[in-house]
LUMKOL-939382 format. One line per field, with one value per residue (C-alpha): residue number from 1; residue in three letters; x, y, z negated. Coordinates in nm, 2 decimals, padded with zeros to 4 digits. Each point is the difference from the previous one (the first is absolute). Layout:
nr: NUM	... .
rest: ALA	... .
X: X	... .
Y: Y	... .
Z: Z	... .
***
This chain:
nr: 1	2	3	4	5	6	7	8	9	10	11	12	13	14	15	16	17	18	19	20	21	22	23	24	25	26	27	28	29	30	31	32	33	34	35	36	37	38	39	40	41	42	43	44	45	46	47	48	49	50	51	52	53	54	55	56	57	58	59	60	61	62	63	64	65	66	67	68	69	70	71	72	73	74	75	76	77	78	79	80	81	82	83	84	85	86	87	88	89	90	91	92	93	94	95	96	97	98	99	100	101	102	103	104	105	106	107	108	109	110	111	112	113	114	115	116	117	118	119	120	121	122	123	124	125	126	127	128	129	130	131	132	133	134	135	136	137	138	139	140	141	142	143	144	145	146	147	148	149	150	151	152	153	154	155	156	157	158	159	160	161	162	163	164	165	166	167	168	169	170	171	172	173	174	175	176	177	178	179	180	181	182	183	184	185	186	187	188	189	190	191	192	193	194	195	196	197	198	199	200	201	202	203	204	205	206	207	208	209	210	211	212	213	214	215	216	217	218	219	220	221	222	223	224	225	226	227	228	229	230	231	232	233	234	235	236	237	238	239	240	241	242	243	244	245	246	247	248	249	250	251	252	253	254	255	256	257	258	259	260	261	262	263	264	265	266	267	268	269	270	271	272	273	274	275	276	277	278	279	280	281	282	283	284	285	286	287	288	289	290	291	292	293	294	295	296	297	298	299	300	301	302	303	304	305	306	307	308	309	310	311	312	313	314	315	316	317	318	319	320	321	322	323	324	325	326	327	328	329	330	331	332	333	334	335	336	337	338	339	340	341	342	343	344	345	346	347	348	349	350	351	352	353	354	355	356	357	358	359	360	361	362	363	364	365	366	367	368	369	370	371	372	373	374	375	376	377	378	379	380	381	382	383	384	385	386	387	388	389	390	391	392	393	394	395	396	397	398	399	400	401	402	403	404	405	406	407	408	409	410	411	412	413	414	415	416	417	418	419	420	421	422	423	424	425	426	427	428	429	430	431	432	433	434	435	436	437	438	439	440	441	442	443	444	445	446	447	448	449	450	451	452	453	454	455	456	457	458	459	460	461	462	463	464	465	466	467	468	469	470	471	472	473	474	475	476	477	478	479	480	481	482	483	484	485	486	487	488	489	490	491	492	493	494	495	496	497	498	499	500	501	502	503	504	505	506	507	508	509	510	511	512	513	514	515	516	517	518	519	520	521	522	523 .
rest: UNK	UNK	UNK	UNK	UNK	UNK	UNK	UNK	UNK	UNK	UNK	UNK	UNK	UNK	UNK	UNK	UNK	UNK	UNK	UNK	UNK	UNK	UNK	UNK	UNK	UNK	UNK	UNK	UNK	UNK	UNK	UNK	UNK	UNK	UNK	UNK	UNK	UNK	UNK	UNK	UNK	UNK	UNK	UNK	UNK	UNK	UNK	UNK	UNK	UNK	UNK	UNK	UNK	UNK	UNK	UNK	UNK	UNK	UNK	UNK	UNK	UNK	UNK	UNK	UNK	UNK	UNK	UNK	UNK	UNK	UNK	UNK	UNK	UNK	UNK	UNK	UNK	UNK	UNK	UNK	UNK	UNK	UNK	UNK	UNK	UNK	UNK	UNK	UNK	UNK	UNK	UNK	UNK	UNK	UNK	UNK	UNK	UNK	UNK	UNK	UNK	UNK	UNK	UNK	UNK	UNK	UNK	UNK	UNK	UNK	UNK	UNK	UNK	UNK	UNK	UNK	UNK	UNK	UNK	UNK	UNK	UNK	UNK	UNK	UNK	UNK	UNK	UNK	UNK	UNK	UNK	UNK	UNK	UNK	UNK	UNK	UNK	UNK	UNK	UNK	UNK	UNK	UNK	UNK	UNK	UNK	UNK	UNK	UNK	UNK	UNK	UNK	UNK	UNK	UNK	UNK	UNK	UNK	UNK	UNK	UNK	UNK	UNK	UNK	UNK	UNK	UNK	UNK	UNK	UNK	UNK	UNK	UNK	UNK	UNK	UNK	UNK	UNK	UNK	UNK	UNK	UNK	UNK	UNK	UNK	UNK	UNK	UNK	UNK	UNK	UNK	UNK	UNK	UNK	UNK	UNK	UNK	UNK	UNK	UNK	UNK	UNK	UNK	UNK	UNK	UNK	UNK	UNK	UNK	UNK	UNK	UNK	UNK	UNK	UNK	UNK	UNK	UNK	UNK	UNK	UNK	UNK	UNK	UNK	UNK	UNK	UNK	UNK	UNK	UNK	UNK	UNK	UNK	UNK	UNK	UNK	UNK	UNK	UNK	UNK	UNK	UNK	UNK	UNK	UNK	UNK	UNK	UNK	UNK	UNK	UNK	UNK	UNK	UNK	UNK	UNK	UNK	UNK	UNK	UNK	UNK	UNK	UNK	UNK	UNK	UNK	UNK	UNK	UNK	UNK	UNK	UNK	UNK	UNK	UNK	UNK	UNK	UNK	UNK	UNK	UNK	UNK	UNK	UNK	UNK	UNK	UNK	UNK	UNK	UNK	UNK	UNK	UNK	UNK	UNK	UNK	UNK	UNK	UNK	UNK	UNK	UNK	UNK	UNK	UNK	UNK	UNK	UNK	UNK	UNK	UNK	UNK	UNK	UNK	UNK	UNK	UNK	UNK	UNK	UNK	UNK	UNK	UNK	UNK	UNK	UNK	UNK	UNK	UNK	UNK	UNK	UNK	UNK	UNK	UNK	UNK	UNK	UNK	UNK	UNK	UNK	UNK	UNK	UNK	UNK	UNK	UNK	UNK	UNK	UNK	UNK	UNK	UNK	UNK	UNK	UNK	UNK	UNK	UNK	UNK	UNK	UNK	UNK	UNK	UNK	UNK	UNK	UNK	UNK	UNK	UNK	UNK	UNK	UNK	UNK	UNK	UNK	UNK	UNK	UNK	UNK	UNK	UNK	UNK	UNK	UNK	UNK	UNK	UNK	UNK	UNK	UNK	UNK	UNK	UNK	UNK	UNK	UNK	UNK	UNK	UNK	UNK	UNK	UNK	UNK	UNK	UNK	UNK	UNK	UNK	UNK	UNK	UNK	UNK	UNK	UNK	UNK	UNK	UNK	UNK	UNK	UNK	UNK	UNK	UNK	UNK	UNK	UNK	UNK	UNK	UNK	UNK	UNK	UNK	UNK	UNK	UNK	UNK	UNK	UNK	UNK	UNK	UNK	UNK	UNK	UNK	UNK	UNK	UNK	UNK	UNK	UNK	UNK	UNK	UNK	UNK	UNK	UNK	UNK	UNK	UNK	UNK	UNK	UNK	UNK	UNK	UNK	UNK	UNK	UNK	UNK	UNK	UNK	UNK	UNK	UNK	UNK	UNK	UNK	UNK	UNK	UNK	UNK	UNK	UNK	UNK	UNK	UNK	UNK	UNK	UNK	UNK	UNK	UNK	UNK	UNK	UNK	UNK	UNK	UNK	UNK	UNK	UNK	UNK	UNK	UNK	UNK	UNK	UNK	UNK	UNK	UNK	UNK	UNK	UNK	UNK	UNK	UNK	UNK	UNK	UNK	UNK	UNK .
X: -09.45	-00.22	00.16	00.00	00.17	00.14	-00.08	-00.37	-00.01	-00.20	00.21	-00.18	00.12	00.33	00.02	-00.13	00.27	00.30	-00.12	-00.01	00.35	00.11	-00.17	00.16	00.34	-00.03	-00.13	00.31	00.20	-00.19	00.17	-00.22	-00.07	00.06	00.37	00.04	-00.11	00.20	00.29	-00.13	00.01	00.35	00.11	-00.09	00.10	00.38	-00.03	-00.10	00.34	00.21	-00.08	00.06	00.30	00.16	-00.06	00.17	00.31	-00.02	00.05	00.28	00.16	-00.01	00.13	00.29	00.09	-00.06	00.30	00.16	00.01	00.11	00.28	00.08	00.38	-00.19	-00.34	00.11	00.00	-00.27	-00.21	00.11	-00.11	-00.33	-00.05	00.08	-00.27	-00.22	00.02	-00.06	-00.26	-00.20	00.12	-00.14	-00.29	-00.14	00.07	-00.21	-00.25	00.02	-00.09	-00.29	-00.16	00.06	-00.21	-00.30	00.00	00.01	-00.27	-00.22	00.12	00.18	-00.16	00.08	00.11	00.20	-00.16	-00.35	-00.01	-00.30	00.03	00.15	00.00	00.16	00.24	00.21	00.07	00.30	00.12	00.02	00.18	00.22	00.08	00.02	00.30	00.08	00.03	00.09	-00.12	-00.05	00.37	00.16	-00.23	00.18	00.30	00.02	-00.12	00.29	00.23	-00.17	-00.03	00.40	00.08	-00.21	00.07	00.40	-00.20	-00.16	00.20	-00.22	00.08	-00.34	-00.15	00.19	-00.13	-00.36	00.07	00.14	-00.35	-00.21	00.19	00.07	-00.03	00.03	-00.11	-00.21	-00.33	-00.35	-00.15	-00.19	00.26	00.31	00.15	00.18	-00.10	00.19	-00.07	-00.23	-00.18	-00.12	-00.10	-00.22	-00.12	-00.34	00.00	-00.34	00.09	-00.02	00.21	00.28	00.00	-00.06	00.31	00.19	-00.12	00.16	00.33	00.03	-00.09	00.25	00.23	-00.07	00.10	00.34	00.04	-00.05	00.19	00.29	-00.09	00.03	00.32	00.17	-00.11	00.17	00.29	00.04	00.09	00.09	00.38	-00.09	00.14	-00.28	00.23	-00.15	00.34	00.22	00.39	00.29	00.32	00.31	00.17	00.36	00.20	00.30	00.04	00.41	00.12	00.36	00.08	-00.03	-00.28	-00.38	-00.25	-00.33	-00.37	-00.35	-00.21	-00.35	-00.35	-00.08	-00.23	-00.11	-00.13	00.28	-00.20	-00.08	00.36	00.01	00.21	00.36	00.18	00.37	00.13	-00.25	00.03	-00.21	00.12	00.06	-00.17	-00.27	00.14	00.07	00.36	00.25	00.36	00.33	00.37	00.18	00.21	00.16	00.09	-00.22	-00.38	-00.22	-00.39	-00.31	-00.35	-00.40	-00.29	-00.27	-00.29	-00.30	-00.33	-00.28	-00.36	-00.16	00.29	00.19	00.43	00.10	00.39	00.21	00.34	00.29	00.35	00.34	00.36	00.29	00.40	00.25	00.35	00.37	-00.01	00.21	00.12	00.08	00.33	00.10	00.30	-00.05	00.36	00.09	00.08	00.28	00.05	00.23	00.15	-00.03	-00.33	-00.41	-00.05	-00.40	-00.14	-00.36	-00.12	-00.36	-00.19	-00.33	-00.29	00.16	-00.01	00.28	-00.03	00.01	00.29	00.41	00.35	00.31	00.34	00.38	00.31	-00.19	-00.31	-00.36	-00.29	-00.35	-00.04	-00.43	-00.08	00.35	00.33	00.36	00.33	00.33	00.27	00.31	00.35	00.05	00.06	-00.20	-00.41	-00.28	-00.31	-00.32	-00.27	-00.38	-00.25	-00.36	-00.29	-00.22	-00.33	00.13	00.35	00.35	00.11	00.32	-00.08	00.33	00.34	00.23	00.37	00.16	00.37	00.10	00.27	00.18	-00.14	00.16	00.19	-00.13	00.03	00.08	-00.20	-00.01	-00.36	-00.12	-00.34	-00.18	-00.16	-00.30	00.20	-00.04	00.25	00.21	00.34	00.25	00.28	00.24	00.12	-00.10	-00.26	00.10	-00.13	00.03	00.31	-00.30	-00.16	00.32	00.08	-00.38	00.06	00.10	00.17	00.04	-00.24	-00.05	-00.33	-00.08	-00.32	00.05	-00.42	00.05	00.15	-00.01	00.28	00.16	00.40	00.15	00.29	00.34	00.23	00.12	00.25	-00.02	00.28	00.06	00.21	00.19	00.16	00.29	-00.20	00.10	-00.23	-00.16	-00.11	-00.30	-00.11	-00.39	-00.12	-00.23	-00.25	00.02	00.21	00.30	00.05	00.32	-00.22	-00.24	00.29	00.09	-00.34	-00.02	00.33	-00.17	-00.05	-00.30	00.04	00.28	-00.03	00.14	00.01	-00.19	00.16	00.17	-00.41	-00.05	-00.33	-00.19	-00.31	-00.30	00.18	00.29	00.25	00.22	00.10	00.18	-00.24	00.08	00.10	-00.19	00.11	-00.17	-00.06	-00.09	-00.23 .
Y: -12.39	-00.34	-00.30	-00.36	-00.21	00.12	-00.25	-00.01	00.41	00.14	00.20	00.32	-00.06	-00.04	00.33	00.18	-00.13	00.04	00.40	-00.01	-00.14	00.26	00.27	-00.09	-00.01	00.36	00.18	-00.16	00.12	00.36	00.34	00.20	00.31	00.24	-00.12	00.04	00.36	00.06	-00.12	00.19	00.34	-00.08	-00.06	00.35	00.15	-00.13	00.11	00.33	00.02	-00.17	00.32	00.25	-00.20	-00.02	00.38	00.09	-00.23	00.14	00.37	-00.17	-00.12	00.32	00.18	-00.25	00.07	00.39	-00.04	-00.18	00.31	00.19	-00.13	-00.32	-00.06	-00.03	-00.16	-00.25	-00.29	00.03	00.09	-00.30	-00.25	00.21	-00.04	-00.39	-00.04	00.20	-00.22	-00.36	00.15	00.07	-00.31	-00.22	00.22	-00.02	-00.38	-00.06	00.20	-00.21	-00.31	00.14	00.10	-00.39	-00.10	00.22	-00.15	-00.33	00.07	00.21	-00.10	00.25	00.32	-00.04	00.30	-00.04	00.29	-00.12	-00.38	-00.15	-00.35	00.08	-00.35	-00.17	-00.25	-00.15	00.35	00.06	-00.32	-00.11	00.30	00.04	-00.36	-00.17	-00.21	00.07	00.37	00.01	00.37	00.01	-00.15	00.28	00.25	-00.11	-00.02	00.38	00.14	-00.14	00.13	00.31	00.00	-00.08	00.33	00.25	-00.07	00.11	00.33	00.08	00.12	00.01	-00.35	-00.02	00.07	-00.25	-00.25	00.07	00.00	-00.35	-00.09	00.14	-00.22	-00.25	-00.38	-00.19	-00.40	-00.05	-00.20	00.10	00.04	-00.31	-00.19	-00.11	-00.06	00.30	00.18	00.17	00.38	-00.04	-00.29	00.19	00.30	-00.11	-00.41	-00.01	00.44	00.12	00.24	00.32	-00.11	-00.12	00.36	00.20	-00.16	00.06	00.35	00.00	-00.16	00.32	00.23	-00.12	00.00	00.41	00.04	-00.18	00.22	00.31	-00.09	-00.05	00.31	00.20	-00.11	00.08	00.33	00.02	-00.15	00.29	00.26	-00.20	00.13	00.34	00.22	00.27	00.32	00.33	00.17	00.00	00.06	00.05	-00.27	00.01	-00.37	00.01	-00.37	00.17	00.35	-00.04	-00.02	-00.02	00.25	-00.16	-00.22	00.04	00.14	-00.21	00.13	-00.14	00.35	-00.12	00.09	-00.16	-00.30	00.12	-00.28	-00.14	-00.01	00.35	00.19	00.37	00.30	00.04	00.30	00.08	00.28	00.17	-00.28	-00.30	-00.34	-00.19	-00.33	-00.14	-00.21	00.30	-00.11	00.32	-00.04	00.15	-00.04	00.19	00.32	00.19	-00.16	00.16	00.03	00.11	00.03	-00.01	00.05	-00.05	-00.06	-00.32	00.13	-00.21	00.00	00.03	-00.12	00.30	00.04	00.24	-00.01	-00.05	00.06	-00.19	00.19	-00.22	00.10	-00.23	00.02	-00.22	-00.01	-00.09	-00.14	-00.08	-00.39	-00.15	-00.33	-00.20	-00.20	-00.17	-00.19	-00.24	-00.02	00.38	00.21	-00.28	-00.24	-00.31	-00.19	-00.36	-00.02	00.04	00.31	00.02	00.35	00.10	00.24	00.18	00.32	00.15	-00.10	-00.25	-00.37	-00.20	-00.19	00.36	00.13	-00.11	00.04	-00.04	00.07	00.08	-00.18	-00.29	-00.16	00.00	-00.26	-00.02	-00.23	00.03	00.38	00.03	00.02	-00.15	00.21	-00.16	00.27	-00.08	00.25	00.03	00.38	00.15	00.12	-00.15	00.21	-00.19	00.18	-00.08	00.07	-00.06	-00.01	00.28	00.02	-00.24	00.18	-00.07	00.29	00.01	00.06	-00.02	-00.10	-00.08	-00.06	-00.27	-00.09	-00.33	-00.16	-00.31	-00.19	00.02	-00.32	-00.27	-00.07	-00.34	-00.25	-00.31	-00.22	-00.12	-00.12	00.11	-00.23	00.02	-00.14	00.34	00.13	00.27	00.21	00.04	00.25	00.05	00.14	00.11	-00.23	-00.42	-00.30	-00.36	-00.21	-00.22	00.24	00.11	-00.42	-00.01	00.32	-00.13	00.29	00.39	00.19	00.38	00.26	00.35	-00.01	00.36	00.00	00.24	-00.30	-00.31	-00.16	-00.41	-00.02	-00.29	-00.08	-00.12	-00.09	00.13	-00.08	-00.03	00.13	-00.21	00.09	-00.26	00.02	00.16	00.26	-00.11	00.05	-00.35	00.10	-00.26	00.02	-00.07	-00.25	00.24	00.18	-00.33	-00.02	-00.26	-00.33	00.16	00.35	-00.24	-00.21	00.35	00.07	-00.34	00.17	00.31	00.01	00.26	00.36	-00.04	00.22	-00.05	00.23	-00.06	00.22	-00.02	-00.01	-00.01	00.03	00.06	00.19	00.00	00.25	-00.22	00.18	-00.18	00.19	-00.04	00.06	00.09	-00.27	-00.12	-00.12	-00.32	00.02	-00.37	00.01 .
Z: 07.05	00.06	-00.14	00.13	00.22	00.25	00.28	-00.10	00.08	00.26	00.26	-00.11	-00.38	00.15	00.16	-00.29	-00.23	00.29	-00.02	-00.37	-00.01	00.29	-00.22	-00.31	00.15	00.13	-00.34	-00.14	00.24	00.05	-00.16	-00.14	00.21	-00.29	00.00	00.38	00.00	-00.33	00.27	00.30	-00.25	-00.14	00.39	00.08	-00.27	00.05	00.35	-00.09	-00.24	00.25	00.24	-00.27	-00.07	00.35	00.07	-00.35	00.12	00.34	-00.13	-00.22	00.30	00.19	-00.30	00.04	00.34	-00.06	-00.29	00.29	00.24	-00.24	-00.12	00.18	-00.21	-00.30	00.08	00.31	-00.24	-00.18	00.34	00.13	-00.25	00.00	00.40	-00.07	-00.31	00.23	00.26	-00.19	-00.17	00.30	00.14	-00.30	-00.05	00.38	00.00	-00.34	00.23	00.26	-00.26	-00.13	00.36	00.08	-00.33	00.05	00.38	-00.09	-00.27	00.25	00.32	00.25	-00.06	-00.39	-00.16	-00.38	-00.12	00.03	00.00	00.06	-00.14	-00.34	-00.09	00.26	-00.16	00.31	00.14	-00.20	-00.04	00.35	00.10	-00.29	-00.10	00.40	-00.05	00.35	-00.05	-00.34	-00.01	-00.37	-00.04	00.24	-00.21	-00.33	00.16	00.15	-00.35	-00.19	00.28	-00.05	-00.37	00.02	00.20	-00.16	-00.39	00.04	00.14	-00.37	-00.23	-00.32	-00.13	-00.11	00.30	00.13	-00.18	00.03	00.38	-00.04	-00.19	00.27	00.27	-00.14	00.18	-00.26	-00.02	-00.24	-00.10	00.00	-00.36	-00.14	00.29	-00.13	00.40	00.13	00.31	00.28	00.00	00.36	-00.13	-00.32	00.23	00.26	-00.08	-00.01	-00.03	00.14	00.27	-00.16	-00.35	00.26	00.22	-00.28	-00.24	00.34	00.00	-00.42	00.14	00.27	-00.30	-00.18	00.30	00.03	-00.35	00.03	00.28	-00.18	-00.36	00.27	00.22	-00.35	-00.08	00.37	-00.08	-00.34	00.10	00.28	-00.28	-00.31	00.08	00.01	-00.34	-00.05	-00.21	-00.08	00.03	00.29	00.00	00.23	-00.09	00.14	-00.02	00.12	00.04	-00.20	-00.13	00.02	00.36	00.15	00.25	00.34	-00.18	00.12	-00.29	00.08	-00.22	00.00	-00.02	-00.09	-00.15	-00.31	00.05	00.37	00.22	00.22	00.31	00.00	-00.02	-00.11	00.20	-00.18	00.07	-00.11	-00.04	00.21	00.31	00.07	-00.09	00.33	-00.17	-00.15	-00.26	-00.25	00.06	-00.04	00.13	00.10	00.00	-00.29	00.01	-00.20	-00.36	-00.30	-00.14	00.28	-00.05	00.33	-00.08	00.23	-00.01	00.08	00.17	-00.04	00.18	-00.26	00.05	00.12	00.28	-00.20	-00.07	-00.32	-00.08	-00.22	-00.10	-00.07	-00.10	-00.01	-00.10	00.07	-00.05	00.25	-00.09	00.10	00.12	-00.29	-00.13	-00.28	-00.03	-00.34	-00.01	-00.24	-00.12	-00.03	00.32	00.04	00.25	-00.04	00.28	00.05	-00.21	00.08	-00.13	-00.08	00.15	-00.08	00.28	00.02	00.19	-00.18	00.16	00.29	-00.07	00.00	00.33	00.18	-00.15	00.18	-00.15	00.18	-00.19	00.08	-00.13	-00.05	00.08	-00.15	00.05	-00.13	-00.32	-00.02	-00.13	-00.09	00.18	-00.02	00.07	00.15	-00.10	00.27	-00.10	-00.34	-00.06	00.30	-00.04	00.13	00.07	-00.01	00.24	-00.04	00.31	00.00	00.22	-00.09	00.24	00.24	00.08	-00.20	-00.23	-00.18	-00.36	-00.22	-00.06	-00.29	00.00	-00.22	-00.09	00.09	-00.32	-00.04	-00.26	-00.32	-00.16	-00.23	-00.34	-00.04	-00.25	-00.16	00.12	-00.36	-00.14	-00.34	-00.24	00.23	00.31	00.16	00.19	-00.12	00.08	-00.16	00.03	-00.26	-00.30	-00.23	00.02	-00.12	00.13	-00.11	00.07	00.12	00.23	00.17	00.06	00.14	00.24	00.38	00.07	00.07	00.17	00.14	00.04	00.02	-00.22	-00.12	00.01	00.35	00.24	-00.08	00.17	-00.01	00.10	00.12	-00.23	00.20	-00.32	-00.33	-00.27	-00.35	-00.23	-00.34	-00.24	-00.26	-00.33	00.09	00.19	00.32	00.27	00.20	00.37	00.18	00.32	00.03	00.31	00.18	-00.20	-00.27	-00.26	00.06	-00.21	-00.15	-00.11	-00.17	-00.14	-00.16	-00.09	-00.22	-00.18	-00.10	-00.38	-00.13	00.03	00.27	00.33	00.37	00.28	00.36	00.24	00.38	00.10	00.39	00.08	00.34	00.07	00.21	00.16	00.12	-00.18	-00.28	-00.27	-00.33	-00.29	-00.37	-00.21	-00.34	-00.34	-00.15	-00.34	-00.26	-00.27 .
***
């Protein structure tokens, strides 16, 4: 290029160098031609996939719908996430169409045709129509790939498939080698793109669109059967709820085929009639009371269109309705006390099992029961009902005497060297002058290890006895000893005895009796 000053130029010289400049600026710019073709082939040759692609996920889909109509109970889920990928795809797919016919026009004007651009080089024609901040149309693209990259990776189940489905969508911001500035995903894909690099990476991004589509397509067809059990032996079971039944009780049985589909139910017959349902179920009420046996046969419809038959044969017992009563404390009842009763019928629960009782009363204490006994010296029966298949059956009955309970033994309330309370009740057995001067007074209990029963104590008397041998009568106060009784007790010399005796002591029962007396022995 001439030299000089620029002012001193003629305008000839001028011109020559403002072309030079202009011709400088477009080699630097230019891409060479062998790079735009190598685009142009790669272009076709995705488009040529993507077609061989969308008919292979187009059969996929029919195949779908044909497992469908076949068996809707078992394929209607799986059909319906396949009509909805179906759909997006297309959707996604036809709009990425729609982007590169829009290039190619503004690259070649209206008539332009993606598949054979003209200007290969154009360098504004995707940029203005993907990057237009008003539109935004390489934004919304990002945007509706990651929605769509969202929905169909739950679709693939291989875990690595998954993840090289993630790759192939992905959007992620990141910079441009030899940049360290990141870039949005639109900006790296179409700034400064010549024409045919811009349609044909959209032409890779459908691509890799119909290859999500038919990783997930795969799967939905998978998933249709992955609960069937393929056997290469078939057998006839007979599944009863119980085999023990109480007459006027309802025997219930599952008759089924060994791992047969549950959408496709076999023919049952029993005993040579149909069963009237489809759920294998086999019921009736029970009879007569004994071992009985019924036998079939499961017809099933083979592949070729023949029957196959299944024999099956069953036996079940019938017996008495029954109950259990234990009484806890013998076949005994005792008046004026809870007497604990444990009540129970095989194979009823608790809550639908009733009592009711005579000479008394009886109430529910959680699973067990407690009995009331009223006149001492007449029965009470105890009669159990239960609800057996929704209707009240009587199912036992036991008869108990009711008793008055027996009387006391009276003791002394002591403590051992431990402070631990203990009882004490006579000879020959010694305590401590110091024990008896610590004891507050006489108490009374049945604790014969079958009832364990507290008396009120009303009064007693000791009986002393001095040197002459003449006997010393004290009345206690109440159930405590008296001052004058423990004025005795101080006299007491070691290995003396005294007598407790006149003991009145009442019951829970309400009756006062007099109770045996005891003899107090010193160390």
């Amino acid at each position: 290029m001439a030299g000089g000053n620029i002012a001193h130029m003629s305008p000839r010289q001028k011109m020559i160098n403002l072309m030079y400049i202009v011709l400088t600026a477009m080699l630097a710019l230019n891409v060479s031609s062998d790079v735009l073709n190598g685009f142009n082939q790669v272009h076709e040759g995705l488009h040529r996939t993507n077609l061989n692609m969308s008919a292979k996920n187009d059969i996929q889909f029919r195949y779908l719908g044909e497992l469908y109509e076949k068996n809707p109970a078992k394929a209607a889920v799986w059909y319906e996430k396949g009509v909805e990928l179906h759909d997006r795809t297309s959707a996604l797919y036809l709009a990425i169409d729609s982007l590169k016919t829009d290039i190619a026009r503004k690259a070649d004007g209206p008539e332009g045709d993606y598949n054979s651009i003209v200007n290969l080089d154009d360098l504004e024609a995707a940029s203005v129509t993907m990057l237009n901040p008003t539109t935004m149309r390489g934004r919304r693209l990002r945007e509706k790939v990651e929605a769509y990259r969202d929905f169909v990776t739950p679709l693939i189940g291989d875990s690595v498939k998954q993840k090289a489905v993630l790759e192939m969508l992905s959007t992620e911001v990141s910079p441009v080698p030899g940049t360290v500035v990141p870039l949005e995903w639109e900006t790296k894909m179409f700034d400064n793109m010549p024409a045919v690099a811009a349609v044909t990476l959209l032409t890779k991004l459908q691509n890799d669109i119909r290859q999500a589509e038919s990783e997930a397509f795969s799967n939905l067809i998978t998933n249709v059967d992955i609960g069937d059990v393929r056997v290469n032996e078939l057998n006839a079971y007979v599944i009863p709820n119980s085999n023990m039944i109480m007459r006027g009780g309802k025997y219930s049985a599952s008759i089924v085929l060994a791992a047969i589909d549950t959408t496709q139910r076999p023919t049952i017959f029993v005993n040579g009639s149909k069963l009237n349902n489809n759920r294998g179920v086999y019921e009736f009420v029970a009879g007569s009371v004994g071992n009985h046996e019924y036998s079939g046969y499961i017809e099933v419809m083979k592949g070729d269109g023949t029957v196959d038959k299944h024999p099956f044969k069953a036996a079940y017992t019938v017996m008495e309705p029954m109950a259990t009563i234990s009484p806890t404390m013998m076949n005994v009842l005792y008046a004026g006390i809870d007497n604990p009763i444990s009540i129970s019928v095989p194979g009823v629960p608790m809550s639908s099992i009733q009592a009711t009782m005579t000479n008394g009363s009886l109430t529910r204490n959680g699973d067990s029961w407690i009995a009331h006994a009223g006149q001492v010296g007449t029965e009470a029966v105890i009669s159990v009902t239960a609800n057996i298949q929704g209707s009240s059956q009587t199912v036992g009955s036991m008869t108990f005497r009711v008793r008055k309970l027996p009387d006391p033994t009276p003791y002394l309330q002591l403590k051992d060297a431990q402070g631990n309370p203990v009882q004490y009740k006579g000879f020959p057995k010694r305590i401590s002058k110091a024990d008896l001067m610590a004891a507050p007074g006489l108490g009374a209990a049945i604790d014969d290890d079958i009832l364990n029963v507290t008396y009120t104590v009303l009064s007693f008397s000791t009986i002393f006895y001095d040197s002459m041998g003449n006997a010393i009568p004290e009345v206690s106060d109440g159930a405590s000893f008296s001052a004058r009784q423990k004025e005795q007790f101080r006299r007491l010399k070691p290995g003396q005895t005294f007598f407790i005796s006149e003991v009145k002591a009442k019951g829970p029962d309400g009756i006062t009796r007099s109770i045996s007396p005891m003899q107090v022995a010193l160390n």
